[in-house]
PLY file of the C-alpha trace (Angstrom):
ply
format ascii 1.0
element vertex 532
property float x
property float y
property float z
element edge 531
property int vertex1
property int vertex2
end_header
-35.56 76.21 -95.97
-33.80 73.87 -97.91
-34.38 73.31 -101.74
-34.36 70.33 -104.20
-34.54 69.51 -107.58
-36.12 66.11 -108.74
-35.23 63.94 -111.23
-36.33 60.97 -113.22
-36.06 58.83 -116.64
-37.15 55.76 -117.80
-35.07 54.13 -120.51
-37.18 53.30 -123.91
-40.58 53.76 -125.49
-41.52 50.93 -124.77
-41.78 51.23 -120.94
-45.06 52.94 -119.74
-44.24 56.44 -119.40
-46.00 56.48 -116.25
-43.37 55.25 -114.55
-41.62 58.94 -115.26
-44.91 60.36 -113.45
-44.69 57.45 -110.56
-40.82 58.49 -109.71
-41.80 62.05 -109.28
-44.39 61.50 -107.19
-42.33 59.12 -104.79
-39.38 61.71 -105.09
-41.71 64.46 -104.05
-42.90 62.73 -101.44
-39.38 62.20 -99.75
-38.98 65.96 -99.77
-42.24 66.63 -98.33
-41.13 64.63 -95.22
-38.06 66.05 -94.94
-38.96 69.66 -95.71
-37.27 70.39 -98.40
-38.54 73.07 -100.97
-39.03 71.45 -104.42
-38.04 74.14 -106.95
-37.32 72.09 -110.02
-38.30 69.12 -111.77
-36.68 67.59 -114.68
-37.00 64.35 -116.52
-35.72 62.37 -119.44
-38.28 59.72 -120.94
-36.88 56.64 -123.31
-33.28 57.77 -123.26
-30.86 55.52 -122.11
-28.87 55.43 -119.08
-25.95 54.30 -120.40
-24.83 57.96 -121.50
-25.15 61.31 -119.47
-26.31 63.45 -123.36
-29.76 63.75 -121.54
-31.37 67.20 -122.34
-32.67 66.57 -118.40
-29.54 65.71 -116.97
-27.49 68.42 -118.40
-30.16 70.56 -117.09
-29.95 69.12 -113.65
-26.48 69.69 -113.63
-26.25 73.30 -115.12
-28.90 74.50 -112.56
-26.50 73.17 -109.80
-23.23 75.42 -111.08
-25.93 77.88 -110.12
-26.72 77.03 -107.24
-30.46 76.91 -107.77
-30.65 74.32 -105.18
-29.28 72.17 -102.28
-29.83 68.73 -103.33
-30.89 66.01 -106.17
-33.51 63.67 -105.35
-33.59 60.65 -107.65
-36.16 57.83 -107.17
-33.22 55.28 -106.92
-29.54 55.90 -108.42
-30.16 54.05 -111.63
-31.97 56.80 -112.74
-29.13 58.93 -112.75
-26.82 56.71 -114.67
-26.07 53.22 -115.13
-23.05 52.99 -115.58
-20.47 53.19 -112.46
-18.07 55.95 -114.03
-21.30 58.20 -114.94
-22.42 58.00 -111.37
-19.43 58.39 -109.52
-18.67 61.61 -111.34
-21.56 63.16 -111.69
-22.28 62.71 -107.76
-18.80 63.11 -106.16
-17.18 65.37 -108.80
-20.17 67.10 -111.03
-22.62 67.55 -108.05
-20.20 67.66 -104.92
-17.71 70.03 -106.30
-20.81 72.88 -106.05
-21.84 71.96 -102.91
-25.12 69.87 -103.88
-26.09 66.45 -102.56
-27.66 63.71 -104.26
-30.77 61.93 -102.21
-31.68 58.54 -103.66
-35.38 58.17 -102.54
-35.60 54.80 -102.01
-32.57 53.91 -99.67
-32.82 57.74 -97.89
-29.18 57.84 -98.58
-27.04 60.97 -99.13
-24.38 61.50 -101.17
-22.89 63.88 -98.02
-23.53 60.89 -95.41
-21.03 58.99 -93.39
-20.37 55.91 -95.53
-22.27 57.48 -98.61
-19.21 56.53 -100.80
-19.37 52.98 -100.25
-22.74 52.63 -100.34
-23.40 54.41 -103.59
-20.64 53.09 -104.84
-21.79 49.32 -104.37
-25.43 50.72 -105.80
-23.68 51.97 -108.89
-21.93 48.41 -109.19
-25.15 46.75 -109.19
-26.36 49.06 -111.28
-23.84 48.96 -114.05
-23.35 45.13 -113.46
-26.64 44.61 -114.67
-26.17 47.16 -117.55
-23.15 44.59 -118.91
-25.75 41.62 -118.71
-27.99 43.22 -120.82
-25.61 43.80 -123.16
-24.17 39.88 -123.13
-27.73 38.97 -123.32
-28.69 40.94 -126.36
-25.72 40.15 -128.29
-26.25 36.22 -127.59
-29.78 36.64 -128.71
-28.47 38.51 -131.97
-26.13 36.00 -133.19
-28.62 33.47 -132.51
-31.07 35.36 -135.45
-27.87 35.69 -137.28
-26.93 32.02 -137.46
-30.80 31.12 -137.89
-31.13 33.46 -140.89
-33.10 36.15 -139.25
-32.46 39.83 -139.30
-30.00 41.46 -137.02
-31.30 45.22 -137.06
-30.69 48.06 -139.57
-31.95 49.06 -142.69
-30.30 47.88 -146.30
-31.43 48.67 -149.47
-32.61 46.36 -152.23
-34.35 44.39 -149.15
-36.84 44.46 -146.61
-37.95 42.51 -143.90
-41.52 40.25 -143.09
-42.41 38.30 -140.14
-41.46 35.11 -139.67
-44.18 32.48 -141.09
-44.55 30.33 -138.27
-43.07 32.29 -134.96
-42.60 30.07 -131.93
-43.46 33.50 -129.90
-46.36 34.98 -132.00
-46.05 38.11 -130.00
-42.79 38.41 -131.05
-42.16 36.98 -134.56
-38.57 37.25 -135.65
-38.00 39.53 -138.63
-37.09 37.36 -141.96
-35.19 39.23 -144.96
-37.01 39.40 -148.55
-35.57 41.19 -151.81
-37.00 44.24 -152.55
-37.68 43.81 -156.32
-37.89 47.43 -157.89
-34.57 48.23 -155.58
-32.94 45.09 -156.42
-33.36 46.26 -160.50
-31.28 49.01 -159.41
-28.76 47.60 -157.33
-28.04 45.27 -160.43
-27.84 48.66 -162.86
-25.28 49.61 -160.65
-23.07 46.75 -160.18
-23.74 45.86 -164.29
-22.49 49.32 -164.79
-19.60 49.73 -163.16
-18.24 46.36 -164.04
-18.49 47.52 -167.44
-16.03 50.41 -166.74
-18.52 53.55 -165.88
-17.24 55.89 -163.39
-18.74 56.75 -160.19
-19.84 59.86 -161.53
-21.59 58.52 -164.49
-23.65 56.19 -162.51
-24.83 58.58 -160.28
-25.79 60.88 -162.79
-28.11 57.85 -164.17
-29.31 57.29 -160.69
-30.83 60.90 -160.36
-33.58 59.98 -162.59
-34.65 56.66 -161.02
-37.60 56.98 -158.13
-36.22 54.88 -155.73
-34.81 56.61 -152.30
-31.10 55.77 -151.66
-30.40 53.67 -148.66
-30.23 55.56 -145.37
-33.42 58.20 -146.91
-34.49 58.28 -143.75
-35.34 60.79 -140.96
-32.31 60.86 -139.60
-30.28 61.30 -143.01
-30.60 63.34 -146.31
-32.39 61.32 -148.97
-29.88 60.95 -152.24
-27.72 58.90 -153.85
-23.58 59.61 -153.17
-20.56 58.45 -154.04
-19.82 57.40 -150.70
-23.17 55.33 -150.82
-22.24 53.72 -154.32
-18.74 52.85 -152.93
-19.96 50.91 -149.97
-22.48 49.38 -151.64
-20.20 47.88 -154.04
-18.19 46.32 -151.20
-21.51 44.81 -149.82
-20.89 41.24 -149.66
-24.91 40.75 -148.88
-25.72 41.38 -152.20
-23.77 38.62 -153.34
-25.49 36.22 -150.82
-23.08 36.06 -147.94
-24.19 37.80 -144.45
-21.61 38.34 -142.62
-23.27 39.33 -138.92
-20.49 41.04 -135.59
-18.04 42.61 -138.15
-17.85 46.27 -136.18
-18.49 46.70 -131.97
-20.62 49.63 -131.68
-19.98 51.65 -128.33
-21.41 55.21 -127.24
-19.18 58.10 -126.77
-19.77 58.66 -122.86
-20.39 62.31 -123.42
-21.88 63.23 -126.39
-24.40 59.78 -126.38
-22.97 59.64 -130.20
-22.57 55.63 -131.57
-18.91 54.72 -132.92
-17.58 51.35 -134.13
-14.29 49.37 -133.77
-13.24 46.66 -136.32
-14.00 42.96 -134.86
-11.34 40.47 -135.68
-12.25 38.83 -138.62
-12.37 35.38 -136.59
-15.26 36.83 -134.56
-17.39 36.95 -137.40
-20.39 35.06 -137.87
-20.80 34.48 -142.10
-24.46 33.07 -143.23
-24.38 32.15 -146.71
-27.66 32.85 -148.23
-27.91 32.11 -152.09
-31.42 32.57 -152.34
-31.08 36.21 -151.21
-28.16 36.87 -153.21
-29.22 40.46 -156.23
-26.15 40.06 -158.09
-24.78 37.07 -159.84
-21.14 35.60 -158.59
-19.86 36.49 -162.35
-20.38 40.37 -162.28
-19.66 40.37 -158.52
-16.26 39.18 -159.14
-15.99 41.41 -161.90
-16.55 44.47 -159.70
-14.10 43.32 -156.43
-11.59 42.88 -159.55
-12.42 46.66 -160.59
-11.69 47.62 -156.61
-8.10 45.55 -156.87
-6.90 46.96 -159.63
-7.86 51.22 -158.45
-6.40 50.46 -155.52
-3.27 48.98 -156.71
-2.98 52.22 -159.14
-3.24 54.19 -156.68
-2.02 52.96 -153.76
-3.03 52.68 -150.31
-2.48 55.94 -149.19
-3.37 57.02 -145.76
-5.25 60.30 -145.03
-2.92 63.21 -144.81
-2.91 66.66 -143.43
-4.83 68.96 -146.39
-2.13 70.84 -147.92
-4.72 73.47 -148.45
-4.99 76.67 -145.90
-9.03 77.07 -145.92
-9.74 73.59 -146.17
-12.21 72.65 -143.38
-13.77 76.67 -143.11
-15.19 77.07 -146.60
-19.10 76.86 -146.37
-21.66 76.61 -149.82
-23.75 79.24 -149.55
-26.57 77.61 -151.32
-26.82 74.54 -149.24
-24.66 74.65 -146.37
-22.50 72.02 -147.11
-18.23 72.23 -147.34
-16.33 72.98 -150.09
-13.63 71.00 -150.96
-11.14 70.77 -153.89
-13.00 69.52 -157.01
-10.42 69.99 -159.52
-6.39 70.79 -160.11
-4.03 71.26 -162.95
-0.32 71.44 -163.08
0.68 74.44 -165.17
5.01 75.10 -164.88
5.44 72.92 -162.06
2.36 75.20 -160.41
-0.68 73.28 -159.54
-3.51 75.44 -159.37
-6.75 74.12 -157.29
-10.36 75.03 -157.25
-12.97 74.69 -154.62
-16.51 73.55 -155.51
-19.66 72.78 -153.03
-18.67 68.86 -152.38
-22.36 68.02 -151.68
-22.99 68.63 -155.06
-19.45 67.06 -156.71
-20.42 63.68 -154.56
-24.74 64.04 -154.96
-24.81 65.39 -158.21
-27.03 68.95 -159.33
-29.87 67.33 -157.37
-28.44 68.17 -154.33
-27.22 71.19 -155.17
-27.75 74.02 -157.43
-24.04 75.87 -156.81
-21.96 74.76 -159.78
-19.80 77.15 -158.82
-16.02 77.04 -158.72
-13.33 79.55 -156.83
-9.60 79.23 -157.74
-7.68 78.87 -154.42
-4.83 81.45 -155.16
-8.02 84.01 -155.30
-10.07 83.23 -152.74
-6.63 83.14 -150.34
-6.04 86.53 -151.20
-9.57 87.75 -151.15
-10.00 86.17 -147.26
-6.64 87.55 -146.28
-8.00 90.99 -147.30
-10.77 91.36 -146.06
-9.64 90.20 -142.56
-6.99 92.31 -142.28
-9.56 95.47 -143.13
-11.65 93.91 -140.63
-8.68 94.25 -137.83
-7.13 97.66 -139.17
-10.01 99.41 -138.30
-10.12 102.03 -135.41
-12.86 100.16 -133.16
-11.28 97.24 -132.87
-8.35 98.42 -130.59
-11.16 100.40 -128.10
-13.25 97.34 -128.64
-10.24 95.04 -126.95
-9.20 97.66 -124.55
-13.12 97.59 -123.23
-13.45 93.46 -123.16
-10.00 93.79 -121.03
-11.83 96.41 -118.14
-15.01 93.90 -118.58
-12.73 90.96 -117.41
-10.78 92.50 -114.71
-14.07 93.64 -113.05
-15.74 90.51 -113.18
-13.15 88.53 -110.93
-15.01 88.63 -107.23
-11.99 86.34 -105.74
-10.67 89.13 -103.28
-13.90 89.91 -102.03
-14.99 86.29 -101.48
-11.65 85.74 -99.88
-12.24 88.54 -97.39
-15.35 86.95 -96.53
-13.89 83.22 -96.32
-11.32 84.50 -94.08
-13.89 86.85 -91.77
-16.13 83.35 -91.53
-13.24 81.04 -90.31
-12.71 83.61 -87.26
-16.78 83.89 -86.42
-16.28 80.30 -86.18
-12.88 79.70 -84.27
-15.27 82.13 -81.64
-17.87 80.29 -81.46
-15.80 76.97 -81.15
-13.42 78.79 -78.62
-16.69 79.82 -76.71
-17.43 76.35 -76.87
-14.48 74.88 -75.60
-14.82 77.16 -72.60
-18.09 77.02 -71.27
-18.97 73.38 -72.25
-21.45 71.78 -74.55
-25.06 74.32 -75.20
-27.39 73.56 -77.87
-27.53 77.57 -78.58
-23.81 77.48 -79.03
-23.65 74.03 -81.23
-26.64 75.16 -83.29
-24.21 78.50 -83.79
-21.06 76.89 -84.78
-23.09 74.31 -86.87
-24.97 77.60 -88.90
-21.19 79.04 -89.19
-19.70 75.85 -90.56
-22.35 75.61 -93.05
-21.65 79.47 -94.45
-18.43 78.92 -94.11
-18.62 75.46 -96.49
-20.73 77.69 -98.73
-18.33 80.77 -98.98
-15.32 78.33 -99.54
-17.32 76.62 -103.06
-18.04 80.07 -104.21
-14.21 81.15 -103.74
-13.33 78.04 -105.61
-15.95 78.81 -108.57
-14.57 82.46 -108.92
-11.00 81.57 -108.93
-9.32 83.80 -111.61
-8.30 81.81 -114.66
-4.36 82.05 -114.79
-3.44 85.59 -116.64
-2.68 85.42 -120.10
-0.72 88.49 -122.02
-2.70 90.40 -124.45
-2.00 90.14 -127.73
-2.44 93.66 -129.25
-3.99 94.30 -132.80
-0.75 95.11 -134.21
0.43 91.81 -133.63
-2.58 89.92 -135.02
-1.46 91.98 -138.22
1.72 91.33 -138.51
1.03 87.54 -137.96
-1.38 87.51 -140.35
0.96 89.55 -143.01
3.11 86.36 -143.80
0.36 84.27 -144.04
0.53 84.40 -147.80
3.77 83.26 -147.93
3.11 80.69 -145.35
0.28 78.91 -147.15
2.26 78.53 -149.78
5.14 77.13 -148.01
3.10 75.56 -145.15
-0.72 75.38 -145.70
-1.06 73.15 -142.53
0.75 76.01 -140.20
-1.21 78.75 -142.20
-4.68 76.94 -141.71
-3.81 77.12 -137.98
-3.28 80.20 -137.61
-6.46 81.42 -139.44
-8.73 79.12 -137.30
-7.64 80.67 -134.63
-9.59 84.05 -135.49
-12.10 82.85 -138.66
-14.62 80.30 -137.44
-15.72 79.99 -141.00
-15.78 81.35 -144.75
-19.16 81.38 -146.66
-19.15 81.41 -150.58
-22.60 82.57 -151.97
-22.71 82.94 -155.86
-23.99 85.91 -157.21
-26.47 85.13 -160.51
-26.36 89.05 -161.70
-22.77 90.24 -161.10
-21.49 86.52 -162.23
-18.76 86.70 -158.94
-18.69 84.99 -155.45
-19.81 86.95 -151.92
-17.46 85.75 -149.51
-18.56 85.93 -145.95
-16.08 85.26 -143.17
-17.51 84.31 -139.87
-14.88 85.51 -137.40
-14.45 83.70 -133.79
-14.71 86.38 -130.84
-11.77 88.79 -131.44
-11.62 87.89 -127.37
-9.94 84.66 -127.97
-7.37 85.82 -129.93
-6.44 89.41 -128.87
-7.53 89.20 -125.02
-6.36 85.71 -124.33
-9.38 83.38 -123.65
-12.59 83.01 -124.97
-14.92 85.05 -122.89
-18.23 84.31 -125.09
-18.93 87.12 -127.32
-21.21 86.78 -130.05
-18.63 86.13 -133.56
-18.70 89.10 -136.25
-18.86 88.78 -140.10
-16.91 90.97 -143.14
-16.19 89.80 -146.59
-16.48 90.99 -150.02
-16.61 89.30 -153.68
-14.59 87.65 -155.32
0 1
1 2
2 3
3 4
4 5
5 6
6 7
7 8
8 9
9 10
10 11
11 12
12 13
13 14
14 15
15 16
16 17
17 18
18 19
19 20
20 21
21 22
22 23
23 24
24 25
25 26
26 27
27 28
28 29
29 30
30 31
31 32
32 33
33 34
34 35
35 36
36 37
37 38
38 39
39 40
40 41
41 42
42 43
43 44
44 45
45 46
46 47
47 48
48 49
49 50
50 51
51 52
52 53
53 54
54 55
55 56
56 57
57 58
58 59
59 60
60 61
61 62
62 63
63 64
64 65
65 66
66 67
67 68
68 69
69 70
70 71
71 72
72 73
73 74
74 75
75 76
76 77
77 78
78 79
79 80
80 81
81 82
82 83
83 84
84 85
85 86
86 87
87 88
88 89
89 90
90 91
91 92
92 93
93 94
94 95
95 96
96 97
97 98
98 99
99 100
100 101
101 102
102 103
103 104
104 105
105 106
106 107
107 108
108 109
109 110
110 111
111 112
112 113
113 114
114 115
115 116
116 117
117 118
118 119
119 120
120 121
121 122
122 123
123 124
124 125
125 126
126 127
127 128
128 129
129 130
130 131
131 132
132 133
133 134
134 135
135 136
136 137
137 138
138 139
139 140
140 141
141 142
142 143
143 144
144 145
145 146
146 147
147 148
148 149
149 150
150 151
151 152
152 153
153 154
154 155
155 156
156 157
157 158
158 159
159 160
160 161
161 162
162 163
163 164
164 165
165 166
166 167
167 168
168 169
169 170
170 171
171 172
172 173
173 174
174 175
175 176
176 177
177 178
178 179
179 180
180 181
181 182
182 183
183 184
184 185
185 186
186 187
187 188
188 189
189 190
190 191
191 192
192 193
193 194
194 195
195 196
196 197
197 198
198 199
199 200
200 201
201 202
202 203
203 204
204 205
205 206
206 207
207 208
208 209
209 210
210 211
211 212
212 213
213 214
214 215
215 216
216 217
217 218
218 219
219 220
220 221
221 222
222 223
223 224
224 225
225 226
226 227
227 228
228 229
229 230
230 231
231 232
232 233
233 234
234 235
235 236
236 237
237 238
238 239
239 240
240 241
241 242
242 243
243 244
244 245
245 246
246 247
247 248
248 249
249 250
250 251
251 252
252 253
253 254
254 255
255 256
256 257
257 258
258 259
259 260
260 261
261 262
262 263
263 264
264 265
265 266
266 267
267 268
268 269
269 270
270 271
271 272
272 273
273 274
274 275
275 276
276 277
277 278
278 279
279 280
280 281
281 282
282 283
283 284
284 285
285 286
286 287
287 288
288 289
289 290
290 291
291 292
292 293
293 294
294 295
295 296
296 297
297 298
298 299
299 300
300 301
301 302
302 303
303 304
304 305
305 306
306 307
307 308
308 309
309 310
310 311
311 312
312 313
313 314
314 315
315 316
316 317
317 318
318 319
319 320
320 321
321 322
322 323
323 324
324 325
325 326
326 327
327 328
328 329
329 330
330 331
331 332
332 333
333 334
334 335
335 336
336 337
337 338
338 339
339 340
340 341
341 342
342 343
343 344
344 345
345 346
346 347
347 348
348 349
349 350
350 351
351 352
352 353
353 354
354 355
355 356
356 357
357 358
358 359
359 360
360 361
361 362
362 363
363 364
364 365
365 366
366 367
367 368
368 369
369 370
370 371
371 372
372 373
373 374
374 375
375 376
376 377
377 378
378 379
379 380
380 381
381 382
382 383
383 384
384 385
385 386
386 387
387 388
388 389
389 390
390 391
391 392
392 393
393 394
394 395
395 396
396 397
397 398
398 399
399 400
400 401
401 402
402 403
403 404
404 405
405 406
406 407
407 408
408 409
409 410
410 411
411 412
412 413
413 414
414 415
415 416
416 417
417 418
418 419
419 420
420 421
421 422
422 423
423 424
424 425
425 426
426 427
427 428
428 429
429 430
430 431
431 432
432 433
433 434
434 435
435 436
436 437
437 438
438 439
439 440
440 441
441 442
442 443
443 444
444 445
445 446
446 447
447 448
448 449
449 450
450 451
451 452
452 453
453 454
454 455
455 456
456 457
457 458
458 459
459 460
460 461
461 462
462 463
463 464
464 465
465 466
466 467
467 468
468 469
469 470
470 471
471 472
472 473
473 474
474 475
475 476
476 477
477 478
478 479
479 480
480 481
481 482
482 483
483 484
484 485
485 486
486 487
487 488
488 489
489 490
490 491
491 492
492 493
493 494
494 495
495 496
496 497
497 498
498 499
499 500
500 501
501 502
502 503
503 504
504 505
505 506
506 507
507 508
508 509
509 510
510 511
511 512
512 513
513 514
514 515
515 516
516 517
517 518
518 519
519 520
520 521
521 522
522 523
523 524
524 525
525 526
526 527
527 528
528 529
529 530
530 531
């Protein structure tokens, strides 16, 4: 008997969630008449169909690799994906390339079905065709709140918003900005004080004993004040009175689901001035935006280069998690010597965290060095590689699955010669039929155990002897030195230790697989260190 898995979503929370329980039911349905087996059912409720990062869909589709069943059943294809790139892949290239169908429930289409591709295909059109209107209509509506002096969305801080006195939908008033007073008193403190000359550092250190949250306290993000925060506030032209409304175009990454922006051109901007809502006076604006002209002319506008440090981007705080980064440097006979601090705390302050801390880079690239190559030198590790390396070669099943595709194609050339011969017989059809299908079958599995193309083995030795002019290297080339590190430490964790006054370091290597064996073959990573 055949099997199916079923699949629905409905796109925010505020559709009726019923509607998740109404597509299953119709989809289950469909495979009751049909008989087919329903042996899964997944579902995604107010996530949007406009990305394929669905807990339910990746679900759907990992459950297929597997084979777990024969088909897809979706209500219509718009629960799958609105957008016409998202649906042709995941049916024809996600789904297909396994050997399992997608049913849309409504038409009684299949994705296998003579003339399936151009009738999904116009279904997705529609589908993402109204997806674009949606998004033309909701930005019209938007700039019309923006040029009426409503608010546009988001959160920022030193305001909040109230409904609109007199709405001309009262089940839908339009939301109407307000200052904040008790966060406006500190947005001023800010700008007064860093007009005045104070340095980023200062300020925040003043702003870890006020009560109010920092903007962006909210679920989603770490309460606490930042430099980062301070910076862009102080380029906030809203708290000068001027709302300036379609300065980025937010899109969604089409596999992760995450939000990114691109710059608008500054003639697509829509500017509101708004005097009344303005916190800080046109004087000590002007003062600050002078400030922001002058550091950058001092320093230049330099773009971002490649670190010139070899663990930058693998150090870890082992108090809060966060990187380390560089935090200070001095220049002693033409030697600059660097040390790495916890940046959550350099750029929050001590009330983010407690690790004051601070490792001089010429150690801790010795120390890390070290202790990896004591890690590789030991006598396991070359059994340990020689034992992943028998583990590989036994899993490949290609030679036996080729056997088998090649002992199908005759069964059915004899059935089909058989055929030929005595005429047509529904016996015979329904044979060749049942030998085409495990024949179909036998070919998708070949094609999912194909053997990955052979690398060479690198042997321990080697590793070692790379990793011998490393010191040299990160010196001379810290870029070229970081990569070859990352290819065999996912990570270095500095914990300080209060009684011994030193630094644990704990390196988090990547599976030795991917380095000495030639692929990564998903081993769990190992760990060695020592103090520093």
């Amino acid at each position: 008997m055949k099997t199916a898995a079923l699949y629905a979503r409905f796109s925010t929370d505020k559709q009726d969630a019923r509607s998740i329980d109404d597509q299953i039911r119709r989809c289950r349905a469909f495979a009751e008449a049909r008989a087919l087996a329903v042996v899964a059912v997944h579902q995604d409720a107010a996530l949007s169909g406009a990305s394929t990062a669905r807990p339910g869909l990746q679900a759907v589709l990992r459950e297929a690799k597997r084979r777990a069943f024969d088909a897809v059943i979706v209500d219509d294809l718009s629960r799958l994906s609105r957008d016409l790139g998202h649906t042709w892949n995941i049916i024809f290239s996600d789904l297909a390339s396994v050997g399992v169908r997608v049913i849309d429930a409504t038409t009684g289409m299949a994705s296998d079905a003579a003339g399936a591709r151009l009738t999904f295909g116009a279904l997705a059109l529609v589908n993402d065709t109204f997806l674009q209107l949606v998004k033309t209509e909701t930005h019209r509506g938007l700039e019309g709140r923006a040029l009426g002096g409503f608010w546009t969305g988001g959160s920022c801080y030193g305001y909040r918003t109230v409904p609109e006195p007199t709405p001309q939908d009262p089940a839908h008033p339009r939301a109407v900005p307000v200052i904040e007073a008790d966060e406006a008193e500190v947005v001023r403190g800010i700008f007064a004080r860093y007009a005045k000359g104070d340095t980023l550092g200062s300020i925040l250190a003043w702003l870890s004993g006020q009560t109010a949250p920092a903007d962006g306290a909210t679920k989603k993000k770490a309460p606490g004040w930042s430099k980062s925060l301070l910076f862009s506030m102080l380029r906030n032209e809203r708290y000068a009175g001027q709302f300036v409304w379609n300065r980025r175009k937010w899109t969604k990454d089409p596999t992760t689901g995450k939000r990114r922006y691109v710059e608008r051109p500054e003639a697509e901007w829509v500017r509101v001035e708004r005097p009344e809502l303005a916190i800080v006076d046109r004087e000590t604006w002007a003062q600050v935006q002078a400030r922001h002209a002058r550091t950058a002319q001092d320093h230049g506008e330099r773009k971002r280069s490649t670190s010139p440090h070899m663990l930058s981007g693998l150090l870890r705080c082992g108090v809060c998690g966060g990187a380390l980064s560089i935090v200070s440097q001095r220049k002693k006979g033409g030697v600059v010597y660097s040390q790495f601090g916890c940046s959550v705390r350099h750029s929050r302050g001590p009330g983010a965290c407690a690790n004051a801390t601070t490792t001089s880079e010429l150690g801790l690239n010795a120390a890390v060095l070290s202790a990896l190559r004591t890690h590789l030198a030991s006598p396991d590790i070359e059994r340990w590689v020689a034992e992943v390396l028998a583990e590989r070669a036994a899993e490949s099943h290609a030679p036996d699955l080729a056997a088998e595709v090649r002992a199908a194609e005759v069964r059915a050339e004899k059935v089909a010669d058989a055929l030929a011969r005595i005429g047509f017989s529904d016996t015979l059809a329904r044979r060749l039929q049942n030998e085409e299908a495990k024949l179909r079958e036998l070919r998708a599995q070949l094609t999912r155990a194909a053997p990955a193309p052979k690398r060479p083995a690198v042997s321990v030795r080697q590793v070692l002897a790379a990793l011998e002019g490393l010191d040299d290297l990160a010196k001379r080339h810290p870029a070229q030195a970081r990569a070859g590190l990352q290819s065999v430490v996912e990570s270095v964790t500095l914990t300080p230790e209060a009684e011994s006054g030193r630094v644990r370091a704990t390196l988090q290597l990547k599976s030795e697989t991917a380095t000495l064996v030639g692929g990564r073959l998903g081993a769990e990573s190992t760990g060695c260190g020592g103090r520093i």
